[in-house]
N, C-alpha and C positions, 0 to 999 in steps of 0.2 A: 709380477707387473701386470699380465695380465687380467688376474681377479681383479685389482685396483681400477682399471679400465672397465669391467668388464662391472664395478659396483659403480663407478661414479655414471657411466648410461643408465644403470638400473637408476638409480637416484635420478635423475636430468628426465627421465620418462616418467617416471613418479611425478615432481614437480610440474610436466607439462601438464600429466592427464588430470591431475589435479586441478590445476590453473581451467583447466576445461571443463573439468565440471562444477565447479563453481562458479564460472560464466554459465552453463546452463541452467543452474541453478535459478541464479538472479534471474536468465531472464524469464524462465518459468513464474516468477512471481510475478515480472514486469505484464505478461502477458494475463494473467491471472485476473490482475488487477486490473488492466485496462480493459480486460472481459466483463470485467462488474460493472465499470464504469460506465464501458456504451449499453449494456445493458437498462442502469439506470437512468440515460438518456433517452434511448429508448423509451421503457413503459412510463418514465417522467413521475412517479411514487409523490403525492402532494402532503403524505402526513408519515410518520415515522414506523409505524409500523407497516407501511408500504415498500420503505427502505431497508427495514430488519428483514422483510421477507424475501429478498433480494441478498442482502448482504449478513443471512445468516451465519456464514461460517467463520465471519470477521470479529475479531474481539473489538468492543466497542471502548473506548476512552475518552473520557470530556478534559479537551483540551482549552486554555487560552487561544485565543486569535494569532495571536505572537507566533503560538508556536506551527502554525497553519504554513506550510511552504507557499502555497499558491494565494492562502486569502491572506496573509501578513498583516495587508495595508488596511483591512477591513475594521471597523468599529463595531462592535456589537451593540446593540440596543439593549433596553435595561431588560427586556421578555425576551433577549436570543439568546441559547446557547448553541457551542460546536463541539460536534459527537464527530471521536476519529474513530473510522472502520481502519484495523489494522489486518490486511489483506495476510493470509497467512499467520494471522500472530503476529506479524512484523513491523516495527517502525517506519521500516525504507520503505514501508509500499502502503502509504495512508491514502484514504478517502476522506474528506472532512466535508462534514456534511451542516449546515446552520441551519437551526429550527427556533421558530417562534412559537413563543408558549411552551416549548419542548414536544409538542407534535406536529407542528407545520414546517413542511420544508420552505426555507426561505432560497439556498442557493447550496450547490454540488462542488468541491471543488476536487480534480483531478491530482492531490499531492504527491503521488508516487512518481508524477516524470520530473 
């Protein structure tokens, strides 16, 4: 009876420290990410390789508008597209960024909160 007790704590400790580090996790990315961000507001980068150099560690993807959390509502022009900085590799934690011509930064959007 004992070892049963004494495995289902092990188990319930597992699952907590767990649970905890996978919130540390996330927010490690959240901070990450929001580090690039004020970052890129900061030095303010006008053309895209100002932003690459900045947001080098980020895997880049050209998404639709649609798929943009923050610019959704946005229309792109027939010369924009939107390049997602995927902060870590990761989807949950996007940068999307709108360039004209594909080297002007037109507008930053914060998608990752």
């Amino acid at each position: 009876m004992k070892s049963t007790v004494k495995n289902l704590l092990l188990l319930l400790f597992l699952l907590v420290a767990g649970y905890f580090a996978f919130l540390g996790l996330e927010f490690y990315h959240y901070r990450k990410a929001d580090s690039l961000y004020e970052r890129l507001v900061h030095e303010n980068p006008t053309t895209k390789d100002g932003v690459d150099a900045i947001l080098a560690s980020c895997k880049q993807v050209p998404i639709p508008m649609s798929e943009s959390m923050w610019g959704s509502d946005r229309v792109l022009a027939t010369n924009e597209t939107c390049i997602q900085y995927r902060v870590c590799g990761l989807a949950s934690c996007p940068i999307d960024v709108v360039y004209a011509d594909g080297t002007n930064v037109v507008h930053v959007y914060p998608s990752y909160e």
